[in-house]
N, C-alpha and C positions, 0 to 999 in steps of 0.2 A: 604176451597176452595179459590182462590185467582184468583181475577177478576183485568184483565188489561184492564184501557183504553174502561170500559163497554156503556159509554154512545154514541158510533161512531160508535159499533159493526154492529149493524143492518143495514147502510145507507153504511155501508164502505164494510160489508162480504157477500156477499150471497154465499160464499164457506167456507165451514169448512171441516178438518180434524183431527179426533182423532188418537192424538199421546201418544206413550206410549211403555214400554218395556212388555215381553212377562209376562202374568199370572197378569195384572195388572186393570184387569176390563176393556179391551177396547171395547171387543167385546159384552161387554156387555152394554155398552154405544153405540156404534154405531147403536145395532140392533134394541135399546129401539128408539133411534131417527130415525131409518130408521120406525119404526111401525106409525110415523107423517104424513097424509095425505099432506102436502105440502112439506117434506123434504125427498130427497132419500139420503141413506147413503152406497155407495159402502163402499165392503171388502178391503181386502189389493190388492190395483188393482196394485203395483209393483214386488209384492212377482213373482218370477223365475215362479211357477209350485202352480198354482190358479187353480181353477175349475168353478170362478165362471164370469160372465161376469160385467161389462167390465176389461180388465187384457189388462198389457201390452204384455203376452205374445201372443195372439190371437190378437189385433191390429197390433203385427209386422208381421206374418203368413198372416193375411187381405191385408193388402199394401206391403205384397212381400218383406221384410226385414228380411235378417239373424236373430238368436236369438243372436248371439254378439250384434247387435245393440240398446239391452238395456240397455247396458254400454254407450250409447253417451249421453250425457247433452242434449245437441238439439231436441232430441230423445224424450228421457222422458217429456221434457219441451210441447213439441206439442200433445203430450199424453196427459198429465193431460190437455191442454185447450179443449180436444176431450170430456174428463170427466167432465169438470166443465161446459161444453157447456148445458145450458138451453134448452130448446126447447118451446117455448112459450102459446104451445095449450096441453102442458101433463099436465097441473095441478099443477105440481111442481115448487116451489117457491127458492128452499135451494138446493144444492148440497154439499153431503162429502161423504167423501171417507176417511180411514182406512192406515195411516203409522206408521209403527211399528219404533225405533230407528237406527235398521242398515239400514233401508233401506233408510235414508238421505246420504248412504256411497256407493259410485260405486263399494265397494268392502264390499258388507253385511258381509260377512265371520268373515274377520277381524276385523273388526266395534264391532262383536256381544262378540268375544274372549275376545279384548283388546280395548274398547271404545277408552283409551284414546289415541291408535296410531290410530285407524280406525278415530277420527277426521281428519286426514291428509285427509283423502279421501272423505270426503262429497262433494256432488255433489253441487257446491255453486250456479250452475244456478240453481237447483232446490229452494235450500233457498231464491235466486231472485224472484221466479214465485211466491213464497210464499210472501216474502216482497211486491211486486211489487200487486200483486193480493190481499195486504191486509185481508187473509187467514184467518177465527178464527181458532188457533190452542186450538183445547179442547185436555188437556196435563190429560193425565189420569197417576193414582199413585196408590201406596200401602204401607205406610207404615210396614207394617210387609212385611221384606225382606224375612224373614225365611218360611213366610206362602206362599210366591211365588217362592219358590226353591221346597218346599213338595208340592203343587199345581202343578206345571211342571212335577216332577218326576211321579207323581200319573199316569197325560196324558200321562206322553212318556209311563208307563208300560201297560196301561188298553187302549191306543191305540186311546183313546177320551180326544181330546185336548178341545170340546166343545158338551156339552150335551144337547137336545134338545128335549123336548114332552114328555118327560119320564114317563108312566102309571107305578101305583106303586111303592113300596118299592122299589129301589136301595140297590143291595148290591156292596159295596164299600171297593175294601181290603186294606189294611195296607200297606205301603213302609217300604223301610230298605234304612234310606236317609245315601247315603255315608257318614260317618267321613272325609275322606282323601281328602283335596283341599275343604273344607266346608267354610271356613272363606273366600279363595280365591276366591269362588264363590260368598259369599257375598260382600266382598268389590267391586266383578265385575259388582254388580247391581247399588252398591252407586256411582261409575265410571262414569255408561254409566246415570246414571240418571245426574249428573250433568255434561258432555258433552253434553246430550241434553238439558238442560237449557240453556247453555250460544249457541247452535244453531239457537235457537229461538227467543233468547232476542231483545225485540226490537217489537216481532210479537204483536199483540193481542192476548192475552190468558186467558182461563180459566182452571186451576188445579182441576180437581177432584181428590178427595182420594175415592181409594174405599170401605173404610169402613165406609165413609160419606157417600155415594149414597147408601148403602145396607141396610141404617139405617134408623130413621127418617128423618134425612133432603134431602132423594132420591128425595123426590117432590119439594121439595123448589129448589133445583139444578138445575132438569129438567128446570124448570120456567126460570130461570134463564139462560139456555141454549136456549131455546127456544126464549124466547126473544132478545140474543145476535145477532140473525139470522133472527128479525122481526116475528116472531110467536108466537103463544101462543099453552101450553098447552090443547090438547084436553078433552074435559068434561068425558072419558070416559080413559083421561090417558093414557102413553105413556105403551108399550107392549114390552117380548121381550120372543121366543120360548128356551134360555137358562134356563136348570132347573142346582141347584148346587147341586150335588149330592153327595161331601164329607162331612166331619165335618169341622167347623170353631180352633176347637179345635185341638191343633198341640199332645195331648195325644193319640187322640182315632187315628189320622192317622198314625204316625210314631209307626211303631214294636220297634224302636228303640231309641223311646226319650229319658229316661234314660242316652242312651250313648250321644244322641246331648246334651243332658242339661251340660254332665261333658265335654264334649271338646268345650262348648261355653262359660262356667263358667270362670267369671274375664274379658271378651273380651266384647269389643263393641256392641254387636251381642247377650250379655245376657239375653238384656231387653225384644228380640223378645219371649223367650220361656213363654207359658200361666201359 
């Protein structure tokens, strides 16, 4: 984990946001810290088509503005101070909220495809609101690209992008992870991950890897999160209603490892297979 600039954190952020691209433990960091009696942690409150409040798509429906007007900078910018806005008698001390990598780009779309043109398009007052507001961004990761392309596939097939309360055994089927454009999609992870580095440089940050949090040093992390925000870990530990319901093991989940292991064989992209 890689901690920037940790000793100002607390006095300088009482706003954070976990940033991260898709399948990368965010929301599993977010909801672990939303379970903190002094810290609430909105979802992705930019995402187009949310269900959950607050969203900017129900703030611009509220104050009588088209839904184009979540392409304006000015727009967004007064949004997020509506979200980071405190309220002094709730209890709550910490405010974050949930952005995912294309949504620093007025044109998510593009952003998600082709990181490195979708940079053209980042919303730079937003990256302002974020400088200027001295944001901690909690930058959440995954080393294993490959376990986050079969993680994605699994959700897009079985229609659960996040699993939650689950009584009993889970049965979990197998994917058949395309061969064709596989490498293409990996290098489109290692893209956008370092387009959003050099977005944020500069910010206050803390890198979790997620196969750091899932391990033993999830609690030392926490601690360490908690504190960047003036908090401490509660005696009874932070919570979160995500269960994981696949294997870690890239064997038992792909029908078709055999074939990933011989069109990743010699490539960059080798070292992900178990």
């Amino acid at each position: 984990m890689m901690d920037t600039g940790p000793h100002k954190l607390a006095q300088r952020s009482p706003t954070f946001v976990v940033f991260g691209g898709q399948r990368s433990g965010s929301t599993l960091v977010a909801t672990r810290l939303n379970s903190h009696p002094r810290i609430v942690c909105h979802e992705e409150v930019l995402l187009p088509a949310v269900d959950s409040e607050p969203s900017l798509r129900e703030w611009l429906v509220s104050h009588g503005y088209p839904r184009w007007f979540r392409m304006r900078p000015s727009i967004r910018e007064t949004f997020l101070d509506s979200v980071a806005h405190v309220d002094p008698e709730s209890g709550i001390d910490v405010v974050g909220m949930k952005i995912m990598y294309d949504q620093l780009s007025l044109w998510p779309k593009l952003s998600y495809i082709a990181p490195s043109v979708g940079r053209a398009c980042h919303d730079a007052q937003l990256i302002r609101w974020l400088t200027n507001n001295q944001v901690l961004i909690v930058h959440t990761l995954r080393r294993n690209h490959l376990k986050m392309l079969a993680s994605h596939t699994l959700a897009a097939q079985t229609g659960q992008f996040h699993s939650r309360n689950i009584s009993g055994a889970a049965t979990v089927p197998k994917i058949d992870l395309p061969l064709r454009g596989l490498t293409m999609r990996l290098r489109r992870i290692d893209s956008a991950e370092r387009v959003a580095r050099k977005a944020i440089r500069g910010l206050p940050t803390i890198e979790v890897w997620y196969e750091d949090y899932v391990g033993p040093q999830g609690r030392e992390i926490e601690g360490r999160l908690c504190a960047a925000v003036g908090q401490q870990v509660p005696d009874s530990g932070l919570m979160s209603s995500l269960v994981k319901v696949g294997s870690d093991n890239l064997r038992d989940v792909l029908s078709n490892y055999n074939d990933v292991a011989r069109h990743l064989s010699g490539t960059p992209y080798e070292s992900f297979l178990d």
